[in-house]
Jmol script that loads the backbone (N, CA, C; Angstrom):
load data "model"
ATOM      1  N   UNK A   1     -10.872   9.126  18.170  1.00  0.00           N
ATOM      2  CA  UNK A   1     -11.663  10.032  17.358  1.00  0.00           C
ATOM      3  C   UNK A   1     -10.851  11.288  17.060  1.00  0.00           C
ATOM      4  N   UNK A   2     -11.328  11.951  16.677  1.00  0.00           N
ATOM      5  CA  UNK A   2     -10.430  13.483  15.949  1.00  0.00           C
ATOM      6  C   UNK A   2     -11.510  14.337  15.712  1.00  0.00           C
ATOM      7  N   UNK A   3     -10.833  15.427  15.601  1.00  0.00           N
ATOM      8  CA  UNK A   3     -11.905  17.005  15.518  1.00  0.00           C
ATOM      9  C   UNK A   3     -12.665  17.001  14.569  1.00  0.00           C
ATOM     10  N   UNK A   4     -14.170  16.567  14.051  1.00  0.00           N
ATOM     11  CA  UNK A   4     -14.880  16.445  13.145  1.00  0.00           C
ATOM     12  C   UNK A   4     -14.773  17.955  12.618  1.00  0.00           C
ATOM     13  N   UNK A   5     -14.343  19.215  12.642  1.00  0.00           N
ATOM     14  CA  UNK A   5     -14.078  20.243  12.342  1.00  0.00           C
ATOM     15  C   UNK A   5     -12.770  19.626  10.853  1.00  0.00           C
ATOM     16  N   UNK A   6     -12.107  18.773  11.434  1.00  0.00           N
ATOM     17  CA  UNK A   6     -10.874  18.362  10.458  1.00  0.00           C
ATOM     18  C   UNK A   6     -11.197  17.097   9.616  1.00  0.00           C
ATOM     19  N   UNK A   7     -11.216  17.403   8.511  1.00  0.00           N
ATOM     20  CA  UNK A   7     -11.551  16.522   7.084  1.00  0.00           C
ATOM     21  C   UNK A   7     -10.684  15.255   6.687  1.00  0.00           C
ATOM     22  N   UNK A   8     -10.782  14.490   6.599  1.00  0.00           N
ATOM     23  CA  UNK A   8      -9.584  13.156   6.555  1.00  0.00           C
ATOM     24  C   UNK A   8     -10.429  12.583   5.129  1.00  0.00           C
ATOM     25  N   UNK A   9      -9.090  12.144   4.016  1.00  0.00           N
ATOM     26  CA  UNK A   9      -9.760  11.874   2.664  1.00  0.00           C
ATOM     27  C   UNK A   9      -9.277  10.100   2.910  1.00  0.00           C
ATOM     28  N   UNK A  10      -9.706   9.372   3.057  1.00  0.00           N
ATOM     29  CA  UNK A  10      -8.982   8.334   2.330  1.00  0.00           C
ATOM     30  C   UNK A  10      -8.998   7.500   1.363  1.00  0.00           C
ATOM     31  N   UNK A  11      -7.591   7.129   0.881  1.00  0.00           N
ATOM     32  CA  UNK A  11      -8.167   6.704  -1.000  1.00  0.00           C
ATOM     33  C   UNK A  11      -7.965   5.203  -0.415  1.00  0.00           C
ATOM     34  N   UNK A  12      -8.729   4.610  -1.565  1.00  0.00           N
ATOM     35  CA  UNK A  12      -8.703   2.679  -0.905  1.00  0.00           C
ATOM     36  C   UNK A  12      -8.872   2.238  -2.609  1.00  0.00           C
ATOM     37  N   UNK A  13      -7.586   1.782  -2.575  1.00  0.00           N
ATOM     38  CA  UNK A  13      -7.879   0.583  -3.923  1.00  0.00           C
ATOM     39  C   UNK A  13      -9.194  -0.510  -4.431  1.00  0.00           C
ATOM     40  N   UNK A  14      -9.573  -0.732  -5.170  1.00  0.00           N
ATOM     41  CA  UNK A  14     -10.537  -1.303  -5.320  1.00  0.00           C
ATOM     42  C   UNK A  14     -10.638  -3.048  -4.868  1.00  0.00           C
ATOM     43  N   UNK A  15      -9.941  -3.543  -4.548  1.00  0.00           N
ATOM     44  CA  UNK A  15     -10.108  -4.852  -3.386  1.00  0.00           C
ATOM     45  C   UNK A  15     -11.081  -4.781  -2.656  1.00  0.00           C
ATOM     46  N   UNK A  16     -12.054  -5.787  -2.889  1.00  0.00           N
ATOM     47  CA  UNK A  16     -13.394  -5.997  -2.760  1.00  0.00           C
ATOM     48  C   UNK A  16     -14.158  -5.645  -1.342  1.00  0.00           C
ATOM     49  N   UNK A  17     -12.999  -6.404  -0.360  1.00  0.00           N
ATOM     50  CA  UNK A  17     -13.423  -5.724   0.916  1.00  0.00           C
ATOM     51  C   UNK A  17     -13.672  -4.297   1.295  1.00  0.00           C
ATOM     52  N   UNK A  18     -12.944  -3.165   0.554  1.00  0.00           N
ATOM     53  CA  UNK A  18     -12.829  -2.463   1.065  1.00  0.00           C
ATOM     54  C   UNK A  18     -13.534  -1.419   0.614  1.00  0.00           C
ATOM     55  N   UNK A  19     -14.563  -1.947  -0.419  1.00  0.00           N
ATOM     56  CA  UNK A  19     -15.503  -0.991  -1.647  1.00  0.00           C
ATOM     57  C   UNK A  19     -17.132  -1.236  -0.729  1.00  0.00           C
ATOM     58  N   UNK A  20     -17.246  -1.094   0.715  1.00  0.00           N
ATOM     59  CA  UNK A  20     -17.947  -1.146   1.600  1.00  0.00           C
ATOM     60  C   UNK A  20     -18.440  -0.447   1.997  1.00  0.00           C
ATOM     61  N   UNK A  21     -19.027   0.847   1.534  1.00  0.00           N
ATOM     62  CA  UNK A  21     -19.792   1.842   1.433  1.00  0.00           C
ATOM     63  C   UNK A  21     -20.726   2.229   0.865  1.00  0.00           C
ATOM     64  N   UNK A  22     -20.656   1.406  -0.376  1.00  0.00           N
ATOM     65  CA  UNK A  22     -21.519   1.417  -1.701  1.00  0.00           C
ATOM     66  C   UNK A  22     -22.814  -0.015  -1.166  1.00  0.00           C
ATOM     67  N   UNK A  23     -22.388  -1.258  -0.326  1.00  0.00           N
ATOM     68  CA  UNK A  23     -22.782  -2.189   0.395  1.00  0.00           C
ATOM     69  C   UNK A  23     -23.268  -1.911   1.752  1.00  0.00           C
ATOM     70  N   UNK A  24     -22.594  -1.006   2.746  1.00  0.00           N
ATOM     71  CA  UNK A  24     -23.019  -1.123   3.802  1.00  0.00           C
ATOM     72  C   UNK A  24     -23.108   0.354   4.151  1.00  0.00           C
ATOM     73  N   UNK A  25     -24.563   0.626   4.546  1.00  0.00           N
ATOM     74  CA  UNK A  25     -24.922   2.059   4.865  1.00  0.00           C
ATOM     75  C   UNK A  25     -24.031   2.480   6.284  1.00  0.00           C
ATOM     76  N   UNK A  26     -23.925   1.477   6.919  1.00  0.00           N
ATOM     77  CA  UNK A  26     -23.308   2.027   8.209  1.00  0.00           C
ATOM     78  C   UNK A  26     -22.067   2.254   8.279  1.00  0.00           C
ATOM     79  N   UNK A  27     -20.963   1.999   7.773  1.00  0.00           N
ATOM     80  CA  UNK A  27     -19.824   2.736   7.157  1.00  0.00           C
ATOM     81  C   UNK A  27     -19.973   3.787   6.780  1.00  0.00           C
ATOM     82  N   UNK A  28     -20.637   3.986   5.448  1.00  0.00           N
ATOM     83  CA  UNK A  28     -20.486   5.261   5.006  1.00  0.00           C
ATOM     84  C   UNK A  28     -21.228   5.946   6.249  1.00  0.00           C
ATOM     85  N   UNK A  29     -22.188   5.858   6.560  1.00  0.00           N
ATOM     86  CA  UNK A  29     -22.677   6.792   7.433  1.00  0.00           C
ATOM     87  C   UNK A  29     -22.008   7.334   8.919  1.00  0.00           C
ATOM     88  N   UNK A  30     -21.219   6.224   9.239  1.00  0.00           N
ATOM     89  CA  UNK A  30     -19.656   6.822  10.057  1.00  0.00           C
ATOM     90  C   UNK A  30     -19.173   7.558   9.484  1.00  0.00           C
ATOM     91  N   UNK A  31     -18.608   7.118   8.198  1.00  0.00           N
ATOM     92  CA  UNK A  31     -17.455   7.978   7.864  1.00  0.00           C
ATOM     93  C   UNK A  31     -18.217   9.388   7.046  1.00  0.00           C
ATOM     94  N   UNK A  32     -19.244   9.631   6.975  1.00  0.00           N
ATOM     95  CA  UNK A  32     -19.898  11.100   6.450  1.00  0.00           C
ATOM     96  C   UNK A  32     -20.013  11.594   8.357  1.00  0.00           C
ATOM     97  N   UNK A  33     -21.051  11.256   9.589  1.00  0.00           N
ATOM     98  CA  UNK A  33     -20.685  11.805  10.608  1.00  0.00           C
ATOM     99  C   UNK A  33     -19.298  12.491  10.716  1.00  0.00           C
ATOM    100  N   UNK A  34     -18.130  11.668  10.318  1.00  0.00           N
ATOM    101  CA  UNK A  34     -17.275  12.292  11.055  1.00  0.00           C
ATOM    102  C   UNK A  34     -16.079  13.047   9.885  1.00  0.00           C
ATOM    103  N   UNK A  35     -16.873  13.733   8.539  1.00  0.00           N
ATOM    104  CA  UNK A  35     -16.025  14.224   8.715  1.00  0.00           C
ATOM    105  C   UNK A  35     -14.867  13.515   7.445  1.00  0.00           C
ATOM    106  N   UNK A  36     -15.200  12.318   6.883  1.00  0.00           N
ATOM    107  CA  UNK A  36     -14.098  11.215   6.566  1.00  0.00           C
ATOM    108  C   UNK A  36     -14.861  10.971   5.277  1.00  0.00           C
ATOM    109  N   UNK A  37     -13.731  11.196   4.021  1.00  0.00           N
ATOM    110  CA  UNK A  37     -14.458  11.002   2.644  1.00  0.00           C
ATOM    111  C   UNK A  37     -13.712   9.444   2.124  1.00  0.00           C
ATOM    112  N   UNK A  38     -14.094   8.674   2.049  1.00  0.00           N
ATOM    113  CA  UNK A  38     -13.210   7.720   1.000  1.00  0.00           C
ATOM    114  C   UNK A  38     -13.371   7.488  -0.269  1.00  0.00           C
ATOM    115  N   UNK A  39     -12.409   7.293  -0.863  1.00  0.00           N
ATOM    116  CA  UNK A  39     -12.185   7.473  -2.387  1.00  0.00           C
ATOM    117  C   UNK A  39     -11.528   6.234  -3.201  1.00  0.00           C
ATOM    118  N   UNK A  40     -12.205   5.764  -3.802  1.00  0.00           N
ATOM    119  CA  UNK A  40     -11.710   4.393  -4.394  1.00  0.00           C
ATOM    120  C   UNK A  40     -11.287   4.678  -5.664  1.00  0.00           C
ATOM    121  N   UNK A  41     -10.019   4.109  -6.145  1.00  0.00           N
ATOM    122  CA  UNK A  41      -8.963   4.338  -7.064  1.00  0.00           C
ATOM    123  C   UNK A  41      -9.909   3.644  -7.973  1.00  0.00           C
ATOM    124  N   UNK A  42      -9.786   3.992  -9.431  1.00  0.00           N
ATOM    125  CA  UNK A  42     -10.595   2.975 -10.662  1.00  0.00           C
ATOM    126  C   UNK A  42     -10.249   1.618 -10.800  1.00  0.00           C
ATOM    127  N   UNK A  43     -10.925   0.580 -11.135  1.00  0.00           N
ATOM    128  CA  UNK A  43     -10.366  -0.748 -11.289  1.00  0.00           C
ATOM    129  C   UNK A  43      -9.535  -0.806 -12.515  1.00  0.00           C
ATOM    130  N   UNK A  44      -8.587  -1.815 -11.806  1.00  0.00           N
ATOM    131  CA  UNK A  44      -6.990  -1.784 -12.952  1.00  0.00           C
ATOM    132  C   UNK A  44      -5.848  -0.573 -12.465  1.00  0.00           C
ATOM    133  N   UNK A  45      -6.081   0.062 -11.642  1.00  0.00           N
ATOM    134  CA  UNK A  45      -5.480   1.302 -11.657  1.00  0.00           C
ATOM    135  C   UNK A  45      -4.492   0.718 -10.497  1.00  0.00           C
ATOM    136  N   UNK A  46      -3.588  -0.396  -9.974  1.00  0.00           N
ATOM    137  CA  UNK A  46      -2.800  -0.097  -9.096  1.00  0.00           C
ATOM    138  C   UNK A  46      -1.571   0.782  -9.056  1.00  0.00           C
ATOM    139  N   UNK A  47      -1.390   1.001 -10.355  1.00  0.00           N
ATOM    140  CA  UNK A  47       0.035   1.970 -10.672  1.00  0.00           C
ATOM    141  C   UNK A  47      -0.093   3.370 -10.240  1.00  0.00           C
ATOM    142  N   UNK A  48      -1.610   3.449  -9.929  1.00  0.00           N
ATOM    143  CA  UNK A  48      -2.047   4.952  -9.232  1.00  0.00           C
ATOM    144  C   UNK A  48      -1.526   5.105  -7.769  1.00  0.00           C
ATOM    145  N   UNK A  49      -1.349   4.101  -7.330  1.00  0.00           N
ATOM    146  CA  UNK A  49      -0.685   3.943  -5.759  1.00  0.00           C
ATOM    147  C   UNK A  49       0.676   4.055  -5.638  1.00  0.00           C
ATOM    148  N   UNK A  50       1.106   4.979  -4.726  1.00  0.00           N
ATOM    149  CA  UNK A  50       2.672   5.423  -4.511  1.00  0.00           C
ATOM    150  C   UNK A  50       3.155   4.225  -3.660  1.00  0.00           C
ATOM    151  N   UNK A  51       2.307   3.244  -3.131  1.00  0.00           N
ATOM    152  CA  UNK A  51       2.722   1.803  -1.926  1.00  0.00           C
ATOM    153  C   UNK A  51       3.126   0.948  -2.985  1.00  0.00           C
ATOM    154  N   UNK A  52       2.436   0.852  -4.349  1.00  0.00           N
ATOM    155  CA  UNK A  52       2.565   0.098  -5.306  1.00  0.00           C
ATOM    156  C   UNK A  52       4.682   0.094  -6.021  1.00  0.00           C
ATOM    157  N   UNK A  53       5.170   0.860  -5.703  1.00  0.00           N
ATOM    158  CA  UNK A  53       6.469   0.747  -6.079  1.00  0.00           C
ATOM    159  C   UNK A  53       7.530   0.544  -4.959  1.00  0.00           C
ATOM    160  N   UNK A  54       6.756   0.689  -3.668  1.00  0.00           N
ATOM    161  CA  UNK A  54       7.450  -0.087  -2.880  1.00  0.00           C
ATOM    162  C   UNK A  54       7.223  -1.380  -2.632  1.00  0.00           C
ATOM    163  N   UNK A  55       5.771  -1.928  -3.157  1.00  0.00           N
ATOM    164  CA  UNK A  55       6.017  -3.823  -3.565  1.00  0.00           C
ATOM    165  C   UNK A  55       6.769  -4.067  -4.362  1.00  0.00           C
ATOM    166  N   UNK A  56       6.786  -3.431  -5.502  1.00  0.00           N
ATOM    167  CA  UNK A  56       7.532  -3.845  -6.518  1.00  0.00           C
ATOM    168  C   UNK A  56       9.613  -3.882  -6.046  1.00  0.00           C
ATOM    169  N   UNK A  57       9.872  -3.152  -5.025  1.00  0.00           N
ATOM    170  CA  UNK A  57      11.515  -2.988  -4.922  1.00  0.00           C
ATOM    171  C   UNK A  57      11.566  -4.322  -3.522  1.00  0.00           C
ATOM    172  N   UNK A  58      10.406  -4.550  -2.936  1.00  0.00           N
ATOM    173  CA  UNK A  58      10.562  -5.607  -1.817  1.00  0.00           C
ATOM    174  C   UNK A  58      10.290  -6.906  -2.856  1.00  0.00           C
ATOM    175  N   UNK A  59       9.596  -7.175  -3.682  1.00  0.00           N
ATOM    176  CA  UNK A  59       9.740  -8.198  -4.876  1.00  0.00           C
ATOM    177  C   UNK A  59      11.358  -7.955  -5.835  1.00  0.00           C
ATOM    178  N   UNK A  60      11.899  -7.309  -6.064  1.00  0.00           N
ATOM    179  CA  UNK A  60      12.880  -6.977  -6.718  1.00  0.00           C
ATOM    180  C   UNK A  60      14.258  -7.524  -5.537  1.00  0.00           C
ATOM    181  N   UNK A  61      14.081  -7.004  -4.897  1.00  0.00           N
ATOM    182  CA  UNK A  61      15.330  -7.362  -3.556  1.00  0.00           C
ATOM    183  C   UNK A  61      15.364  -8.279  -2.829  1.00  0.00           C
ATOM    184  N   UNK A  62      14.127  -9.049  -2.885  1.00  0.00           N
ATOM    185  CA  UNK A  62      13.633  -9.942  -1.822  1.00  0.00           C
ATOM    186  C   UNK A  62      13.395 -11.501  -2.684  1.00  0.00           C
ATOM    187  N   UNK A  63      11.696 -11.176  -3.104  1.00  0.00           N
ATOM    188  CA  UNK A  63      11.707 -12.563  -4.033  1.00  0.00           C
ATOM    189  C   UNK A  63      11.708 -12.940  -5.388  1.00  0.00           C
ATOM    190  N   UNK A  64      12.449 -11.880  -6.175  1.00  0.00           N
ATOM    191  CA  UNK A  64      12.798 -12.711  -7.280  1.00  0.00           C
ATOM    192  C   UNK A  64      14.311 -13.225  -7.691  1.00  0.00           C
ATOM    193  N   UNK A  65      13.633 -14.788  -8.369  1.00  0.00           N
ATOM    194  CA  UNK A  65      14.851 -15.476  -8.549  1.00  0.00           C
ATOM    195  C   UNK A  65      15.330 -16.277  -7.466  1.00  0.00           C
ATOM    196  N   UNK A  66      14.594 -16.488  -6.285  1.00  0.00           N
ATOM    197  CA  UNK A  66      14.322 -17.026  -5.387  1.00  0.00           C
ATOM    198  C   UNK A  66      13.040 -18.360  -5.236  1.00  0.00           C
ATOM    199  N   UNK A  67      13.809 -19.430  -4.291  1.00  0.00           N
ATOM    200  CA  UNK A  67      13.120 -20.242  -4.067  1.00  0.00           C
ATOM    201  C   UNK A  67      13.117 -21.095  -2.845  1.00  0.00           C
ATOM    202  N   UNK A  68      11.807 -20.506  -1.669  1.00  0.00           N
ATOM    203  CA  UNK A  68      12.122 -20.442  -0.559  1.00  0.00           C
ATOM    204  C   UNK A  68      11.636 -21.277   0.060  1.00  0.00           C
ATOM    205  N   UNK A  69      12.465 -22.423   0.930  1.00  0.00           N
ATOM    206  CA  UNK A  69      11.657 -23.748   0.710  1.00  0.00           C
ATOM    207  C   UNK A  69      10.462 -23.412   2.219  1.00  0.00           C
ATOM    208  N   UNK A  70      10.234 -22.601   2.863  1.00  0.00           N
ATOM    209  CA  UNK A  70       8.818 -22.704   3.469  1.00  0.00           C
ATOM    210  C   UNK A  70       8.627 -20.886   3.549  1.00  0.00           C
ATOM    211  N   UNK A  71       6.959 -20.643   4.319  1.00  0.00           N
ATOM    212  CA  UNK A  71       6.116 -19.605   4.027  1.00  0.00           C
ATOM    213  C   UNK A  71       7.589 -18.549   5.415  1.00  0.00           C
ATOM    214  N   UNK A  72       7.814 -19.501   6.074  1.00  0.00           N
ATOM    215  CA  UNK A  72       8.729 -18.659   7.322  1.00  0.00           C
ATOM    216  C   UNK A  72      10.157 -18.554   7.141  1.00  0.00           C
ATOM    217  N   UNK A  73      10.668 -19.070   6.072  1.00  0.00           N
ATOM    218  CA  UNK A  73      11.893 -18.849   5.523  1.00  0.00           C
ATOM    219  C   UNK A  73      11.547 -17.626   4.511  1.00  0.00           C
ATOM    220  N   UNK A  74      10.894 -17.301   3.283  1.00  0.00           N
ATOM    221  CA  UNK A  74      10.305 -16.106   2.849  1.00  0.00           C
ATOM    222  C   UNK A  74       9.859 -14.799   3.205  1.00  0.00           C
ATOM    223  N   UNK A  75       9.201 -15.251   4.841  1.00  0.00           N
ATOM    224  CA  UNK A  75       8.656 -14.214   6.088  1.00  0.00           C
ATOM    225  C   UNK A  75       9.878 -13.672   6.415  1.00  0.00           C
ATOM    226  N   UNK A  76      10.936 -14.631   6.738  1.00  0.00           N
ATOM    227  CA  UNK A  76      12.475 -13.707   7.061  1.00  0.00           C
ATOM    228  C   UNK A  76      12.708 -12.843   6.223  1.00  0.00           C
ATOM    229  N   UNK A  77      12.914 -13.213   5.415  1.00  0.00           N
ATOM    230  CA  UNK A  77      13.501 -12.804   4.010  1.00  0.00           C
ATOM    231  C   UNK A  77      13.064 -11.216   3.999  1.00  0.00           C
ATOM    232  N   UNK A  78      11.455 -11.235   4.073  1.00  0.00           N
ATOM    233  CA  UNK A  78      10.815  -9.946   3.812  1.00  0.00           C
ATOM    234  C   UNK A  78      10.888  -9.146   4.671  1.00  0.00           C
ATOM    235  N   UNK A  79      11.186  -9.741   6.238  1.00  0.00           N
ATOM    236  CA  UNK A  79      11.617  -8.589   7.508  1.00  0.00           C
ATOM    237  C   UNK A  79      12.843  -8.407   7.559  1.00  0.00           C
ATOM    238  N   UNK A  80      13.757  -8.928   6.978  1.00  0.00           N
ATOM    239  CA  UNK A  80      15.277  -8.431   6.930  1.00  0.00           C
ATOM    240  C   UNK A  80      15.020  -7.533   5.402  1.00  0.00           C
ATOM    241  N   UNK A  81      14.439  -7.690   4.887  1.00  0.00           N
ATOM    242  CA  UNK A  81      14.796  -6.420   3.671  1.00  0.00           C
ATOM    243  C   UNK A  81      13.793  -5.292   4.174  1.00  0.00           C
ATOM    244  N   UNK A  82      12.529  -5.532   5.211  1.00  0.00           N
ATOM    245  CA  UNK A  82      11.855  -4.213   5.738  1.00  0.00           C
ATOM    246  C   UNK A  82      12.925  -3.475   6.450  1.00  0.00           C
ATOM    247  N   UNK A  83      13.923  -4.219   7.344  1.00  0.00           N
ATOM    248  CA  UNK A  83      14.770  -3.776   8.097  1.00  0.00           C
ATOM    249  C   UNK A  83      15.873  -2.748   7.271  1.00  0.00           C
ATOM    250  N   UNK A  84      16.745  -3.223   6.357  1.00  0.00           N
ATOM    251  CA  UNK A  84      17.491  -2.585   5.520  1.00  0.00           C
ATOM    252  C   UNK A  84      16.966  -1.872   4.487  1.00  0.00           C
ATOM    253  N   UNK A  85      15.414  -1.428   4.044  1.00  0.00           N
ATOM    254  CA  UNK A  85      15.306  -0.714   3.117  1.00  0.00           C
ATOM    255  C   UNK A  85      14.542   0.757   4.582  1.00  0.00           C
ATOM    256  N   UNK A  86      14.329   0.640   5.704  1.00  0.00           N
ATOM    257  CA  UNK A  86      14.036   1.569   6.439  1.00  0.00           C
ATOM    258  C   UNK A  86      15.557   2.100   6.990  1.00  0.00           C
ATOM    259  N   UNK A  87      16.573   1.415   6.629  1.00  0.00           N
ATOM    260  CA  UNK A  87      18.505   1.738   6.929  1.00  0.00           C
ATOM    261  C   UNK A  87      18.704   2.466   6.006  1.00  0.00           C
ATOM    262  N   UNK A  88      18.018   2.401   4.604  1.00  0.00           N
ATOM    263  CA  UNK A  88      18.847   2.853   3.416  1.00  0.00           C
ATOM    264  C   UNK A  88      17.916   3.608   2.771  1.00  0.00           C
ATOM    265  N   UNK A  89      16.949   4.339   2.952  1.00  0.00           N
ATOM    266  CA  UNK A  89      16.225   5.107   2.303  1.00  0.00           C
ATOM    267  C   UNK A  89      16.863   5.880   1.152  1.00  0.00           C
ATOM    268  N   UNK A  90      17.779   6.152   1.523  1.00  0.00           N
ATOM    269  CA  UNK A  90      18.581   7.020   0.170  1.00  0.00           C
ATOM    270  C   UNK A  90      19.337   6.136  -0.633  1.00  0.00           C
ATOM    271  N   UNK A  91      19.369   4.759  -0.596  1.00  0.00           N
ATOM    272  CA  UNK A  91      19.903   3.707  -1.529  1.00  0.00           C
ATOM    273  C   UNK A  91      20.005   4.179  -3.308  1.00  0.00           C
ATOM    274  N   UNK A  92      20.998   4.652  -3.685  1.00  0.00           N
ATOM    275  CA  UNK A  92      20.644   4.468  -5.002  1.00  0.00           C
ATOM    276  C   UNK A  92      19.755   4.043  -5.945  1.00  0.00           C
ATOM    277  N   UNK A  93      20.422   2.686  -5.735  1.00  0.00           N
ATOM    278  CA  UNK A  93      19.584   1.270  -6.361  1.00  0.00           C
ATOM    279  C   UNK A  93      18.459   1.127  -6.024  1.00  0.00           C
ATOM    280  N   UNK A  94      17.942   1.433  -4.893  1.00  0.00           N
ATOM    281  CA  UNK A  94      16.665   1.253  -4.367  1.00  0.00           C
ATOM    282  C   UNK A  94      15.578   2.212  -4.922  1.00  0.00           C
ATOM    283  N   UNK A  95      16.516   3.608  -4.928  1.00  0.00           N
ATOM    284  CA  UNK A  95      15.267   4.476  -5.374  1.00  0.00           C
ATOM    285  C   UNK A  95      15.333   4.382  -6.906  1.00  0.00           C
ATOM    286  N   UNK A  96      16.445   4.310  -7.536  1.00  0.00           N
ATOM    287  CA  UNK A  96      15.909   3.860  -9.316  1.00  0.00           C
ATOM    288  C   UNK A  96      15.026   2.610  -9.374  1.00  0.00           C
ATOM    289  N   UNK A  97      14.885   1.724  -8.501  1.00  0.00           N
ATOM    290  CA  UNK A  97      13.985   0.613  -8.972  1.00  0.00           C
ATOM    291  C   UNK A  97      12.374   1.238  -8.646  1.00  0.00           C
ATOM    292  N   UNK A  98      12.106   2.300  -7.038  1.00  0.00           N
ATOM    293  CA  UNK A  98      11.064   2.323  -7.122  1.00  0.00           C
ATOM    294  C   UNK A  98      10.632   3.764  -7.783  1.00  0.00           C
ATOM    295  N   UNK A  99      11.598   4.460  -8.755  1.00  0.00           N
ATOM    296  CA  UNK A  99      11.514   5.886  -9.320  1.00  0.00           C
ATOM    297  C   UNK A  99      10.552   5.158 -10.686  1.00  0.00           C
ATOM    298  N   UNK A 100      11.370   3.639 -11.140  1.00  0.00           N
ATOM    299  CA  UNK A 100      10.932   2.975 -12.205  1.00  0.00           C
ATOM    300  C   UNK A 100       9.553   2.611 -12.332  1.00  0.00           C
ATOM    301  N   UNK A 101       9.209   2.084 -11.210  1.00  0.00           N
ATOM    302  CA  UNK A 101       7.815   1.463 -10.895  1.00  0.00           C
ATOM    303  C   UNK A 101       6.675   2.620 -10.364  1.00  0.00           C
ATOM    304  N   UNK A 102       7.132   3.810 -10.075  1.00  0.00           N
ATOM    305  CA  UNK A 102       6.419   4.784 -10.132  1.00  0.00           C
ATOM    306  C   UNK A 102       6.163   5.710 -10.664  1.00  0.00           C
ATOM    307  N   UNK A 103       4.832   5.531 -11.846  1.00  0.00           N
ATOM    308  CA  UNK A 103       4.824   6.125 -12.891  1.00  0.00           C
ATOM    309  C   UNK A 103       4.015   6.858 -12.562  1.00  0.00           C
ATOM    310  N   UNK A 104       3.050   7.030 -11.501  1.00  0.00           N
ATOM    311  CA  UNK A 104       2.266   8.157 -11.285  1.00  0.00           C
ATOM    312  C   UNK A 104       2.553   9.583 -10.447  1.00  0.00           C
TER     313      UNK A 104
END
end "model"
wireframe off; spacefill off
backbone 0.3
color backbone group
């Protein structure tokens, strides 16, 4: 828990699960107790998300142009590029692809 004195916003994309406030009184009514606003981005709007251009550079580096013959050969794939894009944060290449994909 945390100091209900201190305000926590969180924004949640519109993916169905998670638009559960408007459905279930007892959520929201946690998250008004304590303090906790959530805010759902408009539908269509994923380009509003700053996470959204880091899928796009782990799709860019990872799986395109690729063809991976099982779900755990692909699973590698995506933890060796989590590994080297948390090595290379200042990557050139890396940040023009996700400077590109982040238009907001």
């Amino acid at each position: 828990m945390h100091p209900t004195e201190k305000h926590i916003a969180i924004v949640s994309d519109n993916y169905s699960p998670q638009r559960t406030t408007k459905r279930c009184r007892r959520i929201a009514d946690r998250a008004e107790a304590n303090n906790v606003k959530i805010a759902y981005a408009p539908t269509n709007s994923s380009w509003l998300s700053r996470i959204e251009a880091q899928f796009t550079a782990l799709r860019y580096f990872t799986l395109d142009g690729t063809d991976h013959a099982s779900h755990k050969e692909r699973g590698s794939m995506i933890r060796r590029y989590i590994i080297w894009r948390n090595k290379h944060a200042t990557d050139e290449h890396l940040r023009q692809v996700v400077a590109g994909a982040n238009v907001a």
